[in-house]
PLY file of the C-alpha trace (Angstrom):
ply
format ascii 1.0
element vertex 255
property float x
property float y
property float z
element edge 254
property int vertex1
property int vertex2
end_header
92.34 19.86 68.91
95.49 17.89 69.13
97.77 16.72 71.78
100.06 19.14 73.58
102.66 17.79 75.17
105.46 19.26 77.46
106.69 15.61 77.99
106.62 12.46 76.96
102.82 10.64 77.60
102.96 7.28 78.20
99.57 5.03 77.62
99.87 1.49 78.81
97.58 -1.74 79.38
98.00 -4.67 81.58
96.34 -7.78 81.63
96.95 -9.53 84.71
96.08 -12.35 86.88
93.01 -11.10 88.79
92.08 -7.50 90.21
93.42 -7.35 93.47
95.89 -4.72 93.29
97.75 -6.03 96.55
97.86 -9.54 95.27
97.65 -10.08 91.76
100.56 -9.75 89.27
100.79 -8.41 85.59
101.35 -10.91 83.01
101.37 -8.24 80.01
102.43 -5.09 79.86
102.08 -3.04 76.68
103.14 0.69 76.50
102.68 3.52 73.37
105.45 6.40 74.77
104.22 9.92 72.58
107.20 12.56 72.91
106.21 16.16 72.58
107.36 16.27 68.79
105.15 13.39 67.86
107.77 10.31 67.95
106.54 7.17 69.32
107.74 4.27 70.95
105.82 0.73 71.12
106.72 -1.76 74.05
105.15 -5.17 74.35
106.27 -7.31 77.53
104.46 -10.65 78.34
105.76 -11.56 81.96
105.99 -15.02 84.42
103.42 -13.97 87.10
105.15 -16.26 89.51
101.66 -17.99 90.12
99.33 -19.77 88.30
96.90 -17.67 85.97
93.57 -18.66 87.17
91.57 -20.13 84.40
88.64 -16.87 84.74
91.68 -13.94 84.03
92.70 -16.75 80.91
89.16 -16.42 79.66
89.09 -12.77 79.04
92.71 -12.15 78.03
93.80 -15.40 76.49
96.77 -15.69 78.19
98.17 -19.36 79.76
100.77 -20.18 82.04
102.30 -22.14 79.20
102.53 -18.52 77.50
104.64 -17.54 79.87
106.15 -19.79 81.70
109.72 -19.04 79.91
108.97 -15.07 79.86
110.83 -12.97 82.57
109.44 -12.29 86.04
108.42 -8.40 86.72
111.61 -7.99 88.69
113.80 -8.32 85.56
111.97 -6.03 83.30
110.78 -3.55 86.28
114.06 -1.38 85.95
113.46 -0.60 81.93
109.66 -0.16 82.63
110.51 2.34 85.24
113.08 4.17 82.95
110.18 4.24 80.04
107.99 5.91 82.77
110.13 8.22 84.63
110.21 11.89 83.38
106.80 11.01 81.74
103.13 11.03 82.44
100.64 8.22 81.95
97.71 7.48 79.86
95.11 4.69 80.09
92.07 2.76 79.96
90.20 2.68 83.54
94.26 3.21 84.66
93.08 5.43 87.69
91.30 3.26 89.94
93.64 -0.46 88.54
96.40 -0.13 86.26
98.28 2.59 87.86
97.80 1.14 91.44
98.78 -2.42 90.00
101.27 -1.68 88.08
102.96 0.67 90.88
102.59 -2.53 93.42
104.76 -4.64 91.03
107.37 -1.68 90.74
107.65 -1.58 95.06
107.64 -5.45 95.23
110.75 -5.08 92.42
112.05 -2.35 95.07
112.18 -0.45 92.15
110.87 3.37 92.97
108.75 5.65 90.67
108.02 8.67 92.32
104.29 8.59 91.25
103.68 12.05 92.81
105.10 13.59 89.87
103.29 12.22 87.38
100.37 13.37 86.01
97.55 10.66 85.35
95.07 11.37 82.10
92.40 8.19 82.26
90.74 8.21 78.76
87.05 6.14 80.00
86.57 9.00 82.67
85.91 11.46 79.25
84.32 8.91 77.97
81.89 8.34 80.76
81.21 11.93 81.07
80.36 12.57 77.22
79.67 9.07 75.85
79.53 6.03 78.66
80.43 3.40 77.10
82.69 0.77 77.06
86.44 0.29 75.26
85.22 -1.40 72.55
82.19 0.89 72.45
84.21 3.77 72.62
86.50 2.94 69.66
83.59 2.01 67.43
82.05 5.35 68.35
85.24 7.77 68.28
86.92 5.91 65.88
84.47 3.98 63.56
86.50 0.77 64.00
85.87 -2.30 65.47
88.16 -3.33 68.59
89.43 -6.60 66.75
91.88 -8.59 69.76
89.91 -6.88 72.81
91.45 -7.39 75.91
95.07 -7.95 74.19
97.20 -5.62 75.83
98.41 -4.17 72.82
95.16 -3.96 71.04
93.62 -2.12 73.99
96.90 0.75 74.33
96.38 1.57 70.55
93.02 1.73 71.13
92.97 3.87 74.06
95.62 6.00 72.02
93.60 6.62 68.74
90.14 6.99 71.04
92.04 9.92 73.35
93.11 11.94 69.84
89.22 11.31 68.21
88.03 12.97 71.39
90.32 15.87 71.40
88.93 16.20 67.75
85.58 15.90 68.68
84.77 17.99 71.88
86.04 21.41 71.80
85.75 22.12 75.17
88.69 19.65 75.91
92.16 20.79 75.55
95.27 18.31 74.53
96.90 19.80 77.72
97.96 17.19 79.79
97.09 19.50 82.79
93.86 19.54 81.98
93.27 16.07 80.97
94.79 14.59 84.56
92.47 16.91 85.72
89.43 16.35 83.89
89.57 12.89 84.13
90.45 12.60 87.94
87.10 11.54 89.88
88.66 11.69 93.45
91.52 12.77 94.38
93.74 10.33 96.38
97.23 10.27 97.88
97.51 6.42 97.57
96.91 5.47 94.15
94.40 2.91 95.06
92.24 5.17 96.98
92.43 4.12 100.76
93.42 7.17 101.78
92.02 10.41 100.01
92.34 14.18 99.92
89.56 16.59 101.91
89.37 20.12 100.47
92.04 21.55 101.77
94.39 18.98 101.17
94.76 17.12 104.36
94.91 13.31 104.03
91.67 11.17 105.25
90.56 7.83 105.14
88.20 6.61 103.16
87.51 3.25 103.96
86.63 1.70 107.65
85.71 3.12 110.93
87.51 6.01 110.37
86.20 7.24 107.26
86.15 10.40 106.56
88.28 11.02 109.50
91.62 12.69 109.23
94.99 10.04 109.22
96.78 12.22 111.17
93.77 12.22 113.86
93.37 8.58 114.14
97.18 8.10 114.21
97.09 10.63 117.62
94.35 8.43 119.18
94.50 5.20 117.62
98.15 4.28 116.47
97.16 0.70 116.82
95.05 1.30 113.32
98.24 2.38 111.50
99.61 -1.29 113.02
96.68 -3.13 111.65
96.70 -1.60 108.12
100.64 -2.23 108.04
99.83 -5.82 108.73
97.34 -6.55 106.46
96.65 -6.97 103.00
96.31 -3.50 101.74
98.51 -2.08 98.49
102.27 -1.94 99.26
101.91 1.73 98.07
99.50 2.64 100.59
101.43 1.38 103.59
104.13 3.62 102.04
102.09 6.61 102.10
100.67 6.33 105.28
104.27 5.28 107.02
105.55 8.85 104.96
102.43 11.00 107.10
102.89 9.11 110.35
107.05 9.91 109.78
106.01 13.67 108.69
104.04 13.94 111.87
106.87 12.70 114.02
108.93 15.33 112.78
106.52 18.19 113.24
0 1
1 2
2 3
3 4
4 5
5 6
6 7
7 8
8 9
9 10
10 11
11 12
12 13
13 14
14 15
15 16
16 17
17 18
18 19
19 20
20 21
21 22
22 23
23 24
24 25
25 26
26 27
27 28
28 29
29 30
30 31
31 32
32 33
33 34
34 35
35 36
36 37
37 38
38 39
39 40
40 41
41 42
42 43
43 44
44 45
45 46
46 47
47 48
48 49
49 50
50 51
51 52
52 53
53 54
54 55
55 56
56 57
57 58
58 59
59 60
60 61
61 62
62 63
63 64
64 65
65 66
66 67
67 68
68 69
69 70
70 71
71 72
72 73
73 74
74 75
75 76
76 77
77 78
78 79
79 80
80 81
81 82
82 83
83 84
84 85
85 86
86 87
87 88
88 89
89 90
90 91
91 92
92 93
93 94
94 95
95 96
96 97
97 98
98 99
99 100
100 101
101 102
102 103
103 104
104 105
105 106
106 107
107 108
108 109
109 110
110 111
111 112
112 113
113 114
114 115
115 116
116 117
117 118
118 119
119 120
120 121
121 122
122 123
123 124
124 125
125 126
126 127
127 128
128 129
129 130
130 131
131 132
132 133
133 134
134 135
135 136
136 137
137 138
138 139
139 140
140 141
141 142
142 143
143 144
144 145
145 146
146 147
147 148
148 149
149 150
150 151
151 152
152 153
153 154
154 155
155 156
156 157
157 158
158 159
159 160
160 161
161 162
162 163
163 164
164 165
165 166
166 167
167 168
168 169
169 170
170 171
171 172
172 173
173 174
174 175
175 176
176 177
177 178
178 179
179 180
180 181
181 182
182 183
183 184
184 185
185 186
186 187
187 188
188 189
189 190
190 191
191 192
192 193
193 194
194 195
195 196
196 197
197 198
198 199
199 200
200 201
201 202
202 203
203 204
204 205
205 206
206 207
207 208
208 209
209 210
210 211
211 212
212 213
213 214
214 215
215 216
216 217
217 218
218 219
219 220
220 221
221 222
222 223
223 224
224 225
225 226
226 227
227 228
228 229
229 230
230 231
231 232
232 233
233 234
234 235
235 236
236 237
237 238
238 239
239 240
240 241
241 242
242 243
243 244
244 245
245 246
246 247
247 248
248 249
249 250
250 251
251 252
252 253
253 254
């Protein structure tokens, strides 16, 4: 089993400054774009944080401020990483639950818009975990017999999470190189915020899944509790999910 795709599949890797989606910034963004007729594209981007790189994120990735102290900030290169992305889906490494909701913080603080909505998500450790948990570097020695030389180097990991994503196809026949059924086979919850605040019930209906409203639906609490929506815009959540809960509160004005 191969690949199918309708359009172009983009797998990316960041290493970053911590793993706080709402506060932590990208420092290295590498990107493998796969067209339907089997072209690819490479992209390798090491980027100025705008803040020190605290000595613990240095440690795993090997990246220093002096690195990239003379590399461009996220705002100059977020308009070309949004045109590599848009009309494509994404591929990654543990991308569901950090890269994608990191990476699409950095595009909104660039005020640079990818409509995430319509793009399909395929996260390659979710098949891993449910035929082979492992890790990365596990999971490329298994799938691909090789060892994960440069681990944690963006680039190392997106050709890695490439090859490992075709050795699967290859190896389980029950998975198809859709990327249909990938998103959706590798999807654990289903969430309209990216980072998972707020989440989908069964039949589609936003809810929160965090705080003293969880489980509770947004539109509910913003009835009897509009003060909430207040506190959320206030604090430190993802820039993204302030956007998608001001778009239901704005939706529910209108109804």
């Amino acid at each position: 089993m191969s690949l199918h795709l309708k359009r172009p599949l983009v797998f990316f890797d960041l290493e970053t400054t911590g793993v706080n989606t709402a506060t932590d910034r990208i420092v290295q963004i590498s990107m493998i774009k796969v067209f339907p007729d089997g072209k690819e594209e490479k992209y390798n981007y090491f980027v100025n944080p705008g803040m020190p790189i605290p000595a613990e994120a240095t440690a795993i990735h090997g990246i220093t401020d002096d690195m990239v102290k003379d590399k461009p900030m996220f705002p100059e290169i977020a308009p070309e990483i949004a045109n590599i992305i848009n009309g494509s889906d994404l591929a990654g490494y543990n991308s569901n639950r950090f890269d994608i909701p990191l990476l699409a913080e950095e595009l909104l603080r660039a005020e640079v818009d990818v409509d995430f909505s319509k793009i399909k998500f395929v996260d390659v450790q979710n098949i891993f975990y449910k035929k082979e948990p492992r890790t990365l570097v596990a999971a490329y020695q298994f799938y691909c017999q090789k060892d994960l030389e440069n681990a944690h180097s963006s680039d190392a990991d997106t050709l890695a999470t490439y090859e490992v994503l075709k050795a699967q196809l290859e190896r389980y026949n029950d998975l198809e190189g859709d990327v249909d059924f990938l998103s959706e086979f590798t999807s654990q919850k289903k969430s309209a915020d990216l980072a998972g605040f707020i989440v989908y019930d069964k039949d589609d209906r936003e809810m929160f899944s965090f705080g003293k409203y969880k489980g509770q639906l947004v539109e509910d609490i913003l009835d009897k509790d509009l003060g909430y929506f207040g506190w959320i815009m206030k604090s430190d959540f993802p820039l993204y999910t302030k956007k998608v809960l001001t778009r239901i509160k704005l939706r529910k004005m209108e109804q």
